[in-house]
C-alpha positions as CSV (number, residue, x, y, z in Angstrom):
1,X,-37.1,7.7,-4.3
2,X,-35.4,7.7,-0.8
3,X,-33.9,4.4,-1.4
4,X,-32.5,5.5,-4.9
5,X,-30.7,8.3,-3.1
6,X,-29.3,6.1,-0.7
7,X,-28.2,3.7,-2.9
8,X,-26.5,6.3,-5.3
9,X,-24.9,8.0,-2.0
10,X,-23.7,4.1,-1.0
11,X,-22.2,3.7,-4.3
12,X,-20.4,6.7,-4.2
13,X,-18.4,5.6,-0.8
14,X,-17.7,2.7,-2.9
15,X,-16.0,4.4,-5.6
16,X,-14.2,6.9,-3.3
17,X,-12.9,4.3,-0.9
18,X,-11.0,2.4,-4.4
19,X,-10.3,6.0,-5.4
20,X,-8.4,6.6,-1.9
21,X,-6.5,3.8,-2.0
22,X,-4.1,5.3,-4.3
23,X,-4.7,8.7,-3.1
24,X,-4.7,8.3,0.9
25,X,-1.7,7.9,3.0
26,X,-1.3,4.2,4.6
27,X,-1.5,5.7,8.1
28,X,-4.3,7.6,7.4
29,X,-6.3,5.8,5.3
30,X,-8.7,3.9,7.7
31,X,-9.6,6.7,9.9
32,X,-10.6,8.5,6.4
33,X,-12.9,5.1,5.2
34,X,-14.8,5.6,8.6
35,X,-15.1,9.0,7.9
36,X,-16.6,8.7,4.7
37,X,-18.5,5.8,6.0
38,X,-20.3,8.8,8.9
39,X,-21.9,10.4,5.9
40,X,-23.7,7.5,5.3
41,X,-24.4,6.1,8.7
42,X,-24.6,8.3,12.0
43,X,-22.5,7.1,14.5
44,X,-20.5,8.7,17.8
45,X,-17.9,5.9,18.2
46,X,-16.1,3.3,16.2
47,X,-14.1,0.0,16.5
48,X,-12.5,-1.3,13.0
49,X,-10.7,-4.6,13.9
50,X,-8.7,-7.5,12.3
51,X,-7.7,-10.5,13.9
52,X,-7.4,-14.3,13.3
53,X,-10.0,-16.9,14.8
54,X,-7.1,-19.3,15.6
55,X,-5.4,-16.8,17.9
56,X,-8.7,-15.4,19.0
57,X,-7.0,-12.0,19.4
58,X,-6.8,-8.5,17.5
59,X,-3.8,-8.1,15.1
60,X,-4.7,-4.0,14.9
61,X,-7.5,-1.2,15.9
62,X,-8.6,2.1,13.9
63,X,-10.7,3.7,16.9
64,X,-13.3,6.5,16.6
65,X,-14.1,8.5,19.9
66,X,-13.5,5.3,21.8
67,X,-10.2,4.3,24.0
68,X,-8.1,1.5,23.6
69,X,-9.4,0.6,26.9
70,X,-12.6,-0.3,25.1
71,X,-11.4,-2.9,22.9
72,X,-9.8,-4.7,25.7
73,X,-12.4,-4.7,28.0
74,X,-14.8,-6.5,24.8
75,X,-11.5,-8.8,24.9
76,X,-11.8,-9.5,28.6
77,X,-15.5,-10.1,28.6
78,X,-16.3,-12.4,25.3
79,X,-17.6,-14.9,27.5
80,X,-20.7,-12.2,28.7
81,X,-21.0,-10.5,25.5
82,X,-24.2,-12.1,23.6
83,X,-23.1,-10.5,20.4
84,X,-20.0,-12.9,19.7
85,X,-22.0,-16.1,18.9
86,X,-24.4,-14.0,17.0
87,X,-21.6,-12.3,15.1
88,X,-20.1,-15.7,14.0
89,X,-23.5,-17.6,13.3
90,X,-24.6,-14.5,11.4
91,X,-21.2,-13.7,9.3
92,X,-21.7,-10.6,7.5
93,X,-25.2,-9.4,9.0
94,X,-25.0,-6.4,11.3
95,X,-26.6,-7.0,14.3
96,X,-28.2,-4.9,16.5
97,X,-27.7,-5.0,20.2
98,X,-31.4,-4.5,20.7
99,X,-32.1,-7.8,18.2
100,X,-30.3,-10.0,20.9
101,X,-32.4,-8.4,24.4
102,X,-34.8,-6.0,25.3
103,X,-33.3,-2.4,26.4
104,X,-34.2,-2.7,29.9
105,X,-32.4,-5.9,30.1
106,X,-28.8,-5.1,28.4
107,X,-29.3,-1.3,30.3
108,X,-29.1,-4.2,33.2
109,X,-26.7,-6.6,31.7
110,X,-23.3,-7.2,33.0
111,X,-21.7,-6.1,29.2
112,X,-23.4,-3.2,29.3
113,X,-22.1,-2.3,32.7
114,X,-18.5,-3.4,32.7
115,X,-17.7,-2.3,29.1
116,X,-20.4,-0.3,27.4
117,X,-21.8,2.2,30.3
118,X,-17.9,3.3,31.1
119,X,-17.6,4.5,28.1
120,X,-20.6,6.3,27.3
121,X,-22.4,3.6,24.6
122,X,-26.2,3.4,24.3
123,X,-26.4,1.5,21.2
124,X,-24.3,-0.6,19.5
125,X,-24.3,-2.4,15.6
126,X,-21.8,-5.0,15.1
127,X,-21.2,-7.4,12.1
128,X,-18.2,-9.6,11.3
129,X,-16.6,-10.5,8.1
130,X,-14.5,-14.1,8.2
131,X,-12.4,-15.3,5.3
132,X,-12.7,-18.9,5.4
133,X,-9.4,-19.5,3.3
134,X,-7.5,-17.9,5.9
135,X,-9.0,-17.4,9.1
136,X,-8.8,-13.8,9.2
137,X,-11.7,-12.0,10.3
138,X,-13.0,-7.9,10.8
139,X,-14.9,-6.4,12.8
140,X,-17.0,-3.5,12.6
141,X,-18.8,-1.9,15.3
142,X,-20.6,1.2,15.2
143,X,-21.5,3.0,18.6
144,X,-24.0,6.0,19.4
145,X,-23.9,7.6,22.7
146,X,-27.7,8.6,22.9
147,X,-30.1,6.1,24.2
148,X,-33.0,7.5,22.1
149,X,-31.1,7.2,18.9
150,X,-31.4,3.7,18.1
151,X,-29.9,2.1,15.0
152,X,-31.9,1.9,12.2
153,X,-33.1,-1.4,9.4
154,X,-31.6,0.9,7.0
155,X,-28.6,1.5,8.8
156,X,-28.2,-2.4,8.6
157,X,-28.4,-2.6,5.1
158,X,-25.7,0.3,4.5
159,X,-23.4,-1.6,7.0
160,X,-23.9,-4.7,5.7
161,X,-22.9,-3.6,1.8
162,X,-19.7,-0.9,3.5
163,X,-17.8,-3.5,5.4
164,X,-16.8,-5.6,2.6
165,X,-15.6,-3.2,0.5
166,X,-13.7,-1.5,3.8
167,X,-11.8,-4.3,4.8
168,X,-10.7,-5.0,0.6
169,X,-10.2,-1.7,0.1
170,X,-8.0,-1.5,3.0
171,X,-6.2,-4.5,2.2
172,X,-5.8,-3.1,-1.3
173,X,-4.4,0.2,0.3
174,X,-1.7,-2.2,2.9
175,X,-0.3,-3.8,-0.3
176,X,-0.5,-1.1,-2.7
177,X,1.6,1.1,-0.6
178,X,4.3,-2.0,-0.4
179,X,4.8,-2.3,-4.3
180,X,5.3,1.6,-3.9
181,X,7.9,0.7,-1.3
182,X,9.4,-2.3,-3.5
183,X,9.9,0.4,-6.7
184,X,11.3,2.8,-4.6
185,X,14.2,0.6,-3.1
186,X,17.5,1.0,-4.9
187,X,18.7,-2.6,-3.6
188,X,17.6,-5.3,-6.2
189,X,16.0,-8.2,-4.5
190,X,15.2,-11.3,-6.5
191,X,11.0,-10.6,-6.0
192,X,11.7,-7.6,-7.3
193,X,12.7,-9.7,-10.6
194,X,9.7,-11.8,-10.8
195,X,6.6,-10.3,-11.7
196,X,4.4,-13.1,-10.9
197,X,5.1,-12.6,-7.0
198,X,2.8,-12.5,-4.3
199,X,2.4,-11.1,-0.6
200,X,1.2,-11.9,2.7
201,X,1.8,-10.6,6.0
202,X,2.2,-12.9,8.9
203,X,3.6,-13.5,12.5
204,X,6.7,-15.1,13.5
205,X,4.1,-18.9,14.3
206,X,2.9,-18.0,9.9
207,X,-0.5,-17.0,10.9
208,X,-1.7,-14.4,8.5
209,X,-2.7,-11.0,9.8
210,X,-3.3,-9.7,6.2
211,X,-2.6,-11.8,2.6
212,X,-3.6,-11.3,-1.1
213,X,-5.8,-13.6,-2.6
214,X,-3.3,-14.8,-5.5
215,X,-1.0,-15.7,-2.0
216,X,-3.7,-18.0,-1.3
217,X,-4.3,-19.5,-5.1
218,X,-0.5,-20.3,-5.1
219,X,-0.5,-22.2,-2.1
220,X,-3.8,-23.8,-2.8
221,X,-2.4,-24.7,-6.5
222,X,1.2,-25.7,-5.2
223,X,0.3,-28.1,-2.2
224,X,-3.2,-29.5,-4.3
225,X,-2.1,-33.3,-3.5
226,X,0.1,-32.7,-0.5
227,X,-1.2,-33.5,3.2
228,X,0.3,-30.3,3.9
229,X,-2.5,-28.2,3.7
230,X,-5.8,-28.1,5.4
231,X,-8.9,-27.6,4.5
232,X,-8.3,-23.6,4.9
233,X,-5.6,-22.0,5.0
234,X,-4.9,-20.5,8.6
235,X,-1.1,-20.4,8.7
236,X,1.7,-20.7,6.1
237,X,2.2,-24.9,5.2
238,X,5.4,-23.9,6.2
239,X,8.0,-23.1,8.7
240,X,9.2,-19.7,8.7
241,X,12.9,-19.8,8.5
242,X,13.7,-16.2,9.9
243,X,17.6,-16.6,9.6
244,X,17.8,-16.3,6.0
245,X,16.2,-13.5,3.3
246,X,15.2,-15.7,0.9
247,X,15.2,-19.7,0.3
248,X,13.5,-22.3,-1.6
249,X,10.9,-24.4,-0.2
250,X,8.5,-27.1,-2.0
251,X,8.7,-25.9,-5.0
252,X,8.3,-22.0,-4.2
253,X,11.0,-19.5,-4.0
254,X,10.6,-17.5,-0.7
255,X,11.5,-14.4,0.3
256,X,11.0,-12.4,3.7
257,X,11.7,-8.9,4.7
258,X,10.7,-7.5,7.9
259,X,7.6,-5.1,9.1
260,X,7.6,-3.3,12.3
261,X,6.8,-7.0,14.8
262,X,5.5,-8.9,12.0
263,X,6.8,-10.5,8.5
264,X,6.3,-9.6,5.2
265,X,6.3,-13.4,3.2
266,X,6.8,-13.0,-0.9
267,X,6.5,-16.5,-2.7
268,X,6.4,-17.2,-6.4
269,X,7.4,-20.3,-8.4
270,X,10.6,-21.5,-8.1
271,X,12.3,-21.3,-11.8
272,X,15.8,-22.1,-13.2
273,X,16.7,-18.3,-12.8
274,X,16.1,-18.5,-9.1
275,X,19.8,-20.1,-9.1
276,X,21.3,-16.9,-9.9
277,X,22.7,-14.4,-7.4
278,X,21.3,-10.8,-8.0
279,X,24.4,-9.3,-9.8
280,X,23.9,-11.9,-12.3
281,X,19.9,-11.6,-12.6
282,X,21.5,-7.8,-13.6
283,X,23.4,-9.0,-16.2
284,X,20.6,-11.3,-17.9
285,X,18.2,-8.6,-17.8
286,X,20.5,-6.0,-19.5
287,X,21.9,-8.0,-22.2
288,X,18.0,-9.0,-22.8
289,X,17.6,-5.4,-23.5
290,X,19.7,-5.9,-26.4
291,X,23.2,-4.7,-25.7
292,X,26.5,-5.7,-26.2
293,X,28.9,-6.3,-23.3
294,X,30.4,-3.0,-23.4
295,X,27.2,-1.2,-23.8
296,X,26.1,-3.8,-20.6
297,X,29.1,-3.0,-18.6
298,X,28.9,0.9,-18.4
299,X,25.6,0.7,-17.5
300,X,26.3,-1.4,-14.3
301,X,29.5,-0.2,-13.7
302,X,31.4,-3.0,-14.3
303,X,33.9,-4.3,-17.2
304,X,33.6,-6.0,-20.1
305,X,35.7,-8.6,-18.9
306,X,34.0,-9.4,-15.5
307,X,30.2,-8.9,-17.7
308,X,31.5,-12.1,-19.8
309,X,32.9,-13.7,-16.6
310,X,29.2,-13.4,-15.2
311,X,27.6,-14.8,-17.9
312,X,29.8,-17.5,-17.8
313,X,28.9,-18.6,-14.6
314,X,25.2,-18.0,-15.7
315,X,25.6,-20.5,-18.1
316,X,27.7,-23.1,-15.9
317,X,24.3,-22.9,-13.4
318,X,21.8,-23.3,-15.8
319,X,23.3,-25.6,-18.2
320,X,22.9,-23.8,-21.0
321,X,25.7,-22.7,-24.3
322,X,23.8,-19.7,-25.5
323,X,22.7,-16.4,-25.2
324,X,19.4,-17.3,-27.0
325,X,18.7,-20.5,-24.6
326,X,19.4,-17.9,-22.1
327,X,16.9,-15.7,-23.4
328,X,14.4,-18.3,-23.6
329,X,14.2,-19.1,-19.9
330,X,12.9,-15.5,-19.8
331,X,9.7,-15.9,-21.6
């Protein structure tokens, strides 16, 4: 019966932490997962990480009653921390400080001393998730503060089953918030024209710090036979090039807009209709509504005359005669 309960309260967290996404502001959102996640495991202190296992560094933090201080001194000290190799050989299983030495021996240890005792940590549960395609990892680790409150089997299995849905969730919230950005701009873009796009989030070197999974299909579907691309996917098979908005590149159309230090990379086919500057993508998708050039003209502020003269040109770069071939490079 216990375990019923447990599962139905597990479930729940599930549900809510989808629910959120949509409800939760960006900024807030993580610290509110964790939260929920408290109801289901006790814990005093938190460290929810993503990072990349080619740079071997954190891209971000959401802390719980722990300093920043914290996650660099783990940093510092990989090399005298058992629970790294463990975490990798071991992907997705919490494990439990007390699985990898005896507590008189880590109460002894140099980890414990230099990074866990400053900070007030008994016991610690760690697990790691790593995305093969792309290198990008999480971490999760939970911290209590009382020596005689160890971690339990159970709490294992609820942290095993949470961090998945977590770190999707999460990712789910990052993008989700982005297309809410994208509707909200005024300025057309060209992605903004193509519903088929995708996202990622990288660095200025095209690592990926976070990426959709229809990012990765593309890539993995446009550079099939090409020795391009690796086995995984750890960077962009590209160059960045950071001095233009938006460019073609092997086939995919390309377009970048900046967030906060990092990039935000937007790729989708490239088409015929890629050739077109934005004013003209406006005039293709308002006659395709229907209307005549006047009726297109007042509703983009612009003359009959200089509508025609667009569509024109529109049909000079696409080497077309007709509004109906026009029409069928839309479908």
């Amino acid at each position: 019966m216990t375990a019923i309960i447990e599962q139905d309260k597990l479930n729940r967290f599930i549900s809510d932490l989808y629910l959120g996404t949509s409800k939760i502001d960006l900024s807030e959102y993580r610290d509110w997962a964790l939260s929920k996640l408290q109801h289901l495991i006790s814990f005093d202190g938190a460290i929810w990480s993503n990072g990349h296992q080619q740079t071997v560094r954190f891209h971000n933090h959401t802390l719980i009653n722990v300093p920043e201080s914290l996650a660099q001194c783990l940093l510092d000290n990989l090399s005298i921390n058992p629970l790294v190799n463990s975490l990798f050989e071991n992907l997705g299983s919490p494990i439990d400080m007390r699985d990898l030495m005896a507590d008189e021996d880590f109460y002894r240890s140099e980890i414990y001393l230099t990074c866990f005792k400053p900070h007030n940590i008994e016991r610690v549960l760690s697990s790691i998730h790593l995305d093969d395609r792309t290198g990008l990892f999480t971490l999760l680790s939970l911290y209590r503060f009382k020596r005689n409150k160890p971690f339990s089997d159970q709490d294992k299995q609820i942290q095993k089953q949470a961090l998945y849905h977590l770190l999707t969730a999460a990712r789910h919230a990052l993008f989700l918030q982005l297309a809410r950005t994208d509707d909200n701009q005024t300025t057309i873009t060209n992605s903004k024209l193509h519903s088929n796009s995708h996202k990622a989030i990288c660095d200025k070197q095209g690592y990926f710090h976070q990426v959709q999974s229809s990012f990765i299909d593309l890539l993995e579907e446009n550079y099939a036979n090409k020795t391009e691309l690796e086995s995984s996917l750890l960077k962009l098979p590209f160059a960045l090039d950071l001095a233009r908005k938006s460019y073609a590149v092997d086939g995919l159309q390309v377009e970048l807009q900046p967030f906060n230090d990092l990039i935000i990379v937007e790729i989708w086919p490239q088409g015929p209709l890629d050739s077109l500057s934005i004013r003209e993508h406006e005039v293709v998708q308002i006659l395709a509504k229907g209307l005549t050039f006047k009726e297109a003209a007042k509703e983009l502020g612009l003359s009959p005359s200089t509508v025609s003269n667009h569509l024109y040109r529109i049909y000079q770069k696409l080497n077309i005669g007709s509004k109906s071939e026009l029409f069928k490079l839309l479908t």
